[in-house]
N, C-alpha and C positions, 0 to 999 in steps of 0.2 A: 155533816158539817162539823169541822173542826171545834174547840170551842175559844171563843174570842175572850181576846186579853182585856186585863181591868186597862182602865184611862190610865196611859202613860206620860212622860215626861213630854215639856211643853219644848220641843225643839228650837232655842232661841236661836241657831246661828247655819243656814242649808248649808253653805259649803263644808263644816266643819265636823270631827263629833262632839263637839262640843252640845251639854244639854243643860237648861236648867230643869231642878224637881219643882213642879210647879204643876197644879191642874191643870186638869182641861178647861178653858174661860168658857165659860157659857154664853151662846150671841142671843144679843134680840133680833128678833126678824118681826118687821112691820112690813104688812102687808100681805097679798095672797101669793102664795106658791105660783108661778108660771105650770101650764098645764103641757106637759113633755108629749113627744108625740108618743103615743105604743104602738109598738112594731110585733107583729106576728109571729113570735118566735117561740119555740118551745125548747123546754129544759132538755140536756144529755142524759139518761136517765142512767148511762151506762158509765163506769168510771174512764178516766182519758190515759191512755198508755202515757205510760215515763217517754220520757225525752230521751235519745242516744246522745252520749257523752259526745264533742266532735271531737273532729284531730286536728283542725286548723281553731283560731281565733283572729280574724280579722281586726283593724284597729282602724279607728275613724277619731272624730276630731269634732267639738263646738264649736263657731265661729266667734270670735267675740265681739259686745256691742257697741255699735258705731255709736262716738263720739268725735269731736272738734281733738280732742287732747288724744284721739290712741296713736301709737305707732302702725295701725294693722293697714293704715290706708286702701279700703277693698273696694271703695269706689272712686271710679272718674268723676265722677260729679260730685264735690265736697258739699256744696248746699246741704244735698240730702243727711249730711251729718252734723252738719250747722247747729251750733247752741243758739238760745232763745234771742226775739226781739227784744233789746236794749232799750227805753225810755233813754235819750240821751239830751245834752245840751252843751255847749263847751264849760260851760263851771260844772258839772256833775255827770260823770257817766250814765248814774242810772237813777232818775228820778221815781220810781219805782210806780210810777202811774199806768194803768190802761191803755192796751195800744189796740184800736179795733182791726180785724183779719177777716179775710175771707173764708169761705169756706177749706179752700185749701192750705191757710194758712200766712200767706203773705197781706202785706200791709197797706189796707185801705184809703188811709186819707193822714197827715198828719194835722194836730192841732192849727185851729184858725184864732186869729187875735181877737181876743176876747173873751176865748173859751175858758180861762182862768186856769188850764192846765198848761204846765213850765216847761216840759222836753220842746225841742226847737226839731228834732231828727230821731231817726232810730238808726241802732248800730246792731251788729251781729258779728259774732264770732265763728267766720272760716276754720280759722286754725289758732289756737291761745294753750301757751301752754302745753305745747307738746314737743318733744325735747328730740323729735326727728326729721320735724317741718323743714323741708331745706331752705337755706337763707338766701334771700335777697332771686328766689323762685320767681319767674312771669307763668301769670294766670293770663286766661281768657273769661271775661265776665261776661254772658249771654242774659239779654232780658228783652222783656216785652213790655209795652208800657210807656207812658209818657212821664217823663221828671227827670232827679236829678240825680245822681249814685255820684259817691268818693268809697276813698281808703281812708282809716284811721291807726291808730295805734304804730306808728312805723313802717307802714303800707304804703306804698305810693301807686297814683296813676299814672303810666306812662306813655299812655295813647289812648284815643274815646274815638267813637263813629257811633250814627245812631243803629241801637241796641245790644252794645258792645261795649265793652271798655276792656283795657290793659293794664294788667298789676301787677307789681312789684311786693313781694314781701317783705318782712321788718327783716332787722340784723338777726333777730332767735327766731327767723323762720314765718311768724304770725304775722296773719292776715284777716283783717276788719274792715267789711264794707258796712254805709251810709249809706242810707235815703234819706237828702235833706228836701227834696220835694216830689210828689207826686199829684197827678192828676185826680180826683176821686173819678171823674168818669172811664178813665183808659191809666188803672192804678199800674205800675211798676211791678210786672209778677213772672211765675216760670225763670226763676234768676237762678240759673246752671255754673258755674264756678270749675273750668277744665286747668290741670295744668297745662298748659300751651304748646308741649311737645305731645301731648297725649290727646291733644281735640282730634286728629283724623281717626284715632282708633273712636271716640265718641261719636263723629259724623257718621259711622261708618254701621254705629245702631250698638255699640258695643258696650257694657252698664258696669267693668269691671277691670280692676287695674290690673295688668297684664303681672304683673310681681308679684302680687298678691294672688294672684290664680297658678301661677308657678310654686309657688310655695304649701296651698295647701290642694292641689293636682298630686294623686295617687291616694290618698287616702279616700277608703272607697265608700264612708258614708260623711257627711255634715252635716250637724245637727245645729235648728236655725232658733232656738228658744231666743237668745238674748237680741237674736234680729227682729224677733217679731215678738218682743216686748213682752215675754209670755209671764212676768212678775210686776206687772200694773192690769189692772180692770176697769175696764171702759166704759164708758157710753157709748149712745148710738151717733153720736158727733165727733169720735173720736178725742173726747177729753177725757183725762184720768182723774179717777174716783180719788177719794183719801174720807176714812173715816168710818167705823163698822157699818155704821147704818145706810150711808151710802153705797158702801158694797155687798152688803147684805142685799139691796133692795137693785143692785144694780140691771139694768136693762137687757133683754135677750138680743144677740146682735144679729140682725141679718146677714145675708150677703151683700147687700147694696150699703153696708156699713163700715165694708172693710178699707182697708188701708190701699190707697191707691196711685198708679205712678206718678200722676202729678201732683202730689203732696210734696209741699213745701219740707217735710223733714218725715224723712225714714228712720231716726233713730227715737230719740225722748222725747223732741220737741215736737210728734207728729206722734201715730198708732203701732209704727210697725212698719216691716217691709211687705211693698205687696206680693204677693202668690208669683207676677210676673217675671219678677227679679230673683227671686227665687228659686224657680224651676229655668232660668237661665243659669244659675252659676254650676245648677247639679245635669244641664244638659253639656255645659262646656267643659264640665271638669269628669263627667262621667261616675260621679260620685252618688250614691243612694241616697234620697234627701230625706232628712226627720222631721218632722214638721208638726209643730206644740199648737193644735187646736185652742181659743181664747176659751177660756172657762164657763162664759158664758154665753158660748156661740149656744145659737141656734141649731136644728135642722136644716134651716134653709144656709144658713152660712154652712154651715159642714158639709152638705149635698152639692152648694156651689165652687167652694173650694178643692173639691175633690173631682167634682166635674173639669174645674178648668184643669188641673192635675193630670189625668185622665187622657185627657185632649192634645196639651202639651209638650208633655216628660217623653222624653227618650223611649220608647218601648221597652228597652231592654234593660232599665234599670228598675230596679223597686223600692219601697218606699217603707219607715219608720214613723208610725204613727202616736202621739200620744194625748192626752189633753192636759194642757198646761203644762206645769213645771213645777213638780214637789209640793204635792196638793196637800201634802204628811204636814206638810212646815208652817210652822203657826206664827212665824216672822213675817209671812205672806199673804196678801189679801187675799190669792183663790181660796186659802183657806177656809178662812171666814165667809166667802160668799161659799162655801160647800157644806157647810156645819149651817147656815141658813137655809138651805135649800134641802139639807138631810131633815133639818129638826120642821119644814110644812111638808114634807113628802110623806116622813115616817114615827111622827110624833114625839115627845118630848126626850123620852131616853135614847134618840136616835144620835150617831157617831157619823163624823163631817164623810171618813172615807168609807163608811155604807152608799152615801150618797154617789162617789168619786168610783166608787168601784161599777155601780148600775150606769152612771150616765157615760163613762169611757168604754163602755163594752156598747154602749148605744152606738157612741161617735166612728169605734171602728166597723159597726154592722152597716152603719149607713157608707162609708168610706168602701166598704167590703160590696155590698150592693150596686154603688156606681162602677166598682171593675169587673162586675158580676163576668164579663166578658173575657177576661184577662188567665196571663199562664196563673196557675194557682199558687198560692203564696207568696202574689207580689205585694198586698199590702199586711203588713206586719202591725199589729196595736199591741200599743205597750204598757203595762202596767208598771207606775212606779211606787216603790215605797223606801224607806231609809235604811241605811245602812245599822248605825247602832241598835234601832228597836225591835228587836224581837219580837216577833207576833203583829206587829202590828198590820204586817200584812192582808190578816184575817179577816178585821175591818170589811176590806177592800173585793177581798174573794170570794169569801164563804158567808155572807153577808145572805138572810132568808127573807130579809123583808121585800125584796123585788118581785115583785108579780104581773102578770101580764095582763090586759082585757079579759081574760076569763078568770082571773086570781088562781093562778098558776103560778109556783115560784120559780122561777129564774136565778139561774147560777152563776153570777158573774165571770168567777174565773174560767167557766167555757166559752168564752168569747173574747178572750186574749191569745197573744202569741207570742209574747217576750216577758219577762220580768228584770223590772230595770234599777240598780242601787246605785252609788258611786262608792268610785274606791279610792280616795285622795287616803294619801300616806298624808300625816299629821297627829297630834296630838301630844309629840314630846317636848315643842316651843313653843305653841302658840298659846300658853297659860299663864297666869299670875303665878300659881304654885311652881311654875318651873322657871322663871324670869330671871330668877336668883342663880341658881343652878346653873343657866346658860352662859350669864356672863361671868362666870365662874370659869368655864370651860376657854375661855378668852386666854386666860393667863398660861395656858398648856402650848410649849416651843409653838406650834401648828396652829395657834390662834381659837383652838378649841372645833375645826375644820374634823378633824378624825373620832370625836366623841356623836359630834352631832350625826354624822353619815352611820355611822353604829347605831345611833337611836335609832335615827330613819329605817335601818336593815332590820332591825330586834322589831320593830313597829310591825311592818309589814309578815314579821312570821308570826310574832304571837297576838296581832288583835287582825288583822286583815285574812290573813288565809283561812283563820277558824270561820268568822265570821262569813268571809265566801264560802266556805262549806256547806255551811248553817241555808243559808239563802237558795244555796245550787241544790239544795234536798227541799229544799219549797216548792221551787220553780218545779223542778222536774214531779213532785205527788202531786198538781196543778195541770202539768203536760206542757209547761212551757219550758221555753228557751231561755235561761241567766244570761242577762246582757249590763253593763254598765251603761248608765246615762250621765255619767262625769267621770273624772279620774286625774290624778296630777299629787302634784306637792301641794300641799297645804295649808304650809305655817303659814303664818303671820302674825304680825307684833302684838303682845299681849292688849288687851283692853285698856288697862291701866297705866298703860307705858308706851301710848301708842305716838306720844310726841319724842321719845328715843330714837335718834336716827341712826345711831350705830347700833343699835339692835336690828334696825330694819335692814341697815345696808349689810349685815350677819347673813341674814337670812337669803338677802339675793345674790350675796357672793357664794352662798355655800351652793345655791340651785345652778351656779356654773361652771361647777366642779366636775372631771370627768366622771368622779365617782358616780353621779348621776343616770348616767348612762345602765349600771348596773343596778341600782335601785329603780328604775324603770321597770329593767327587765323581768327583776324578782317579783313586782307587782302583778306585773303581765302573767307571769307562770303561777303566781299565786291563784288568781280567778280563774286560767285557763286549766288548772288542775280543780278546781269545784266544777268544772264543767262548763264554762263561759262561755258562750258563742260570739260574743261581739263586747269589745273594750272600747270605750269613747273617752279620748282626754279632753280634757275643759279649755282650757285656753290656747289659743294657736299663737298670737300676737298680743303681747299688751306688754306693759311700762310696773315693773317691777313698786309696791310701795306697801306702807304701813299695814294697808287692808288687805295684803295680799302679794303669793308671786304665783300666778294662777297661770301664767301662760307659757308656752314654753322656747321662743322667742320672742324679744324685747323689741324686734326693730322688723320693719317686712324688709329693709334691708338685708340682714340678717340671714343667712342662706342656714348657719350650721349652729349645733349648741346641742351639750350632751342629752339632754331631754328629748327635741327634735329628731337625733341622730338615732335614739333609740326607738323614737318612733317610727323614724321610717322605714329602719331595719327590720322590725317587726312586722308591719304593712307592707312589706314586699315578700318575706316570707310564709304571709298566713292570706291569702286571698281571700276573697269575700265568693259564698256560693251562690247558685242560682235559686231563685223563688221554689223551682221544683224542689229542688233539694232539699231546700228548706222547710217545704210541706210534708214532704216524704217524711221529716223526722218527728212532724205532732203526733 
């Protein structure tokens, strides 16, 4: 075993490299360790051959997460991306009172006179706020249930029958339905939201906008972290935790826990999307699907989600397995609940990804098990760690304290198949110390457009190719495969100047610059010369702002854009290989 690094810096910000020097926080954990299943497996005793360098790099894509406000529109059914139940009344939007739900989510009963609480109805927001909604749009509103549904905010109804209604969106596209009554015994639920040229493709059983599947159709894997919420921790009710000791002590979740298709909301206001809809976009699009295990799933949820997987998917495609999503990142609550479950598993001086490196070699043994059946090396587990930290890998890998039923150690990194970092070019504008500097570049003929794509380029050769080096000689003394689990531009508006809008709009004019195109490239050939097997960009679709230009069209509109264009230049020329092949190379 290698030897492991002192406690490094506290990663305040995943997308960026951005770090603070700060310890490691120490968690409390109250309460007893959940007791993990132990699986029969014994150590490699023999070292794992290097990885062969490939000749191709495949290039795949994150989806990003549904909300009321993205441009990505991925679903026929807006409901599912519906922001929260309103407390409403006509003098106050949002009386900020209690509004009781059923288990799936939709709304129970409203207040009776007397009850001393003031909302008269509830409202919800369709679409607010999102600067691609088309205007003066007809919906088809589908429900079940006895009462009474309007439109608000500029919405109108144009037509009602019962369990139906016809809407009109406002002048900026938004659209706000009401329930100002309801039945408690036959409550108003299952309320589906199509746009009305698009219901036959939804009768038809279809769960995805045909635009949106145009658009990110050829890239050959999707990676579904921000669909299935993998940066909140749950309970067994599907509500999110907040708060260390809450997610320290957070609950093991089953299969009969997870997120399901009649859930009122697949995005925030609901757990996640379910398993179903998900192995529908990657059987339609023929894409490899990634798929971010909950942190605190169980056995029994891993073994079931892998089953229905299994049962499902396409034969002929295979799959990207990991758990959670940047368990390194201490912004993040799996964090926290992993440095809780290190420090009852392996006592006080225990490190959160000792624990993160034993339970994801668990999650892909048992994922690995369910295809026991299958060509070899269709399911792929992936090991993540960060980009800047060096060594911290270690943690994760070469970690001795795992042992088995007979206290046998266990090697973690013999039960991986990928090692995954991100590789966003950033770090020359998105700082306080350089804020000055940038808008400095402002007053150059070009608007200061030919400084900043130079920094971009300079970025990419002297902090990004070293450090994919660094990583691609990890992975392969390991035996795995170097892959990205993110990747893209970067910047965004300093911290301290984040209410600057010509900073921000700096930054998303420059990401639309053809020169983009070739800063793409160079990133791509940067990781594929460390040896990279597989590059995943972050954002596919999303609304350029202060937090960020993460995505690399703004509109599902949007067919072309020099980011895009290199994307897909590059996923046409680098195909994705077969499972065998991929085995062949451990």
């Amino acid at each position: 075993m290698g030897s492991l690094p002192p406690t490094g810096p506290r990663i305040a910000l995943g997308l960026s490299l951005a770090v603070v020097a700060s310890g490691l926080t120490a968690m409390a954990f109250a309460g007893k360790a959940p007791a993990w299943d132990r699986l029969p497996l014994s150590h490699a005793a023999a070292p794992v051959a290097a990885v062969a360098r490939p000749s191709t790099m495949p290039l795949g894509t994150n989806l990003d997460a549904l909300s009321y406000w993205s441009p990505a529109f991925p679903l026929l059914d807006l409901m599912k991306s519906a922001g929260p139940w309103v407390a409403h009344r006509d003098d106050s939007y949002d009386t900020g009172e209690p509004i009781p739900l059923d288990a799936q989510g939709w709304v129970l009963r409203l207040p009776q006179p007397g009850s001393g609480l003031r909302y008269t109805s509830v409202l919800v927001n369709i679409l607010h706020d999102n600067p691609t909604a088309p205007k003066h749009a007809r919906y088809a509103v589908l429900y079940e249930g006895k009462g009474v549904m309007g439109a608000a905010l500029g919405a109108t109804v144009v037509d009602h029958s019962p369990g139906r209604l016809d809407v009109e969106s406002a002048d900026d596209g938004g659209l706000a339905l009401t329930i100002t009554a309801t039945d408690p015994g036959d409550h108003i639920r299952n309320i589906r939201v199509v746009r009305a040229d698009l219901l036959p493709l939804y009768r038809a059983g279809q769960s995805f906008n045909p635009v949106h599947l145009e658009r990110v159709s050829g890239f050959p894997v999707l990676r579904f972290m921000d669909w299935m919420n993998s940066n909140t921790v749950y309970d067994k009710a599907g509500r999110a935790l907040s708060g260390d000791v809450a997610t320290a002590n957070a609950p093991l979740l089953d299969w009969k826990d997870r997120p399901r298709l009649e859930d009122r909301s697949w995005g925030d206001q609901g757990h996640g999307m379910p398993v179903e809809a998900m192995v529908e976009i990657a059987n339609r699009t023929g894409a490899e699907p990634w798929f971010n295990m909950p942190i605190n799933a169980s056995d029994d949820y891993v073994r079931g989600f892998a089953t229905y997987v299994r049962d499902h998917l396409r034969p002929d495609l295979q799959m990207h397995i990991e758990l959670s999503n940047e368990v390194w990142n201490w912004s993040f609550p799996q964090s926290h609940y992993a440095q809780a479950r290190a420090l009852a598993a392996f006592g006080p001086d225990a490190k959160w990804l000792e624990w993160y490196g034993m339970r994801a070699a668990q999650v892909g043994m048992i994922w690995k098990a369910v295809f026991s059946q299958s060509k070899p090396g269709r399911v792929a587990m992936v090991f993540g760690t960060q980009f800047a930290w060096k060594g911290l890998e270690a943690y994760g890998l070469d970690t001795e304290r795992w042992r088995d039923a007979q206290g046998r150690t266990l090697h973690p990194g013999d039960y991986f198949d990928e090692y995954a970092i991100a590789g966003y070019y950033d770090g020359t504008m998105n700082t306080d110390d350089t804020y000055d500097k940038v808008r400095g570049w402002w007053r150059d003929p070009d608007g200061g457009y030919k400084r900043a794509i130079a920094a971009l380029h300079a970025r990419i050769a002297q902090v990004n190719a070293p450090t994919y080096f660094y990583h691609g000689e990890q992975a392969r003394r390991h035996g795995l495969r170097l892959i990205s689990y993110e990747a893209g531009y970067g910047e965004f508006t300093p911290v301290s100047h984040r209410e600057d809008q010509a900073y921000t709009d700096f930054l998303a004019r420059l990401q639309r610059r053809p020169e983009f195109y070739g800063l793409e490239m160079q990133n791509y050939r940067a990781f594929q010369a460390a040896g990279g097997w597989l590059f995943m960009n972050y954002g596919i679709i999303g609304t350029p702002s202060k937090w960020g230009n993460w995505s690399a069209l703004e509109s599902v509109q949007q067919a072309s854009s020099p980011r895009y264009d290199a994307m897909r230049a590059w996923s046409a020329a680098n195909p994705v290989r077969t499972g065998t092949e991929r085995a062949a190379m451990k």
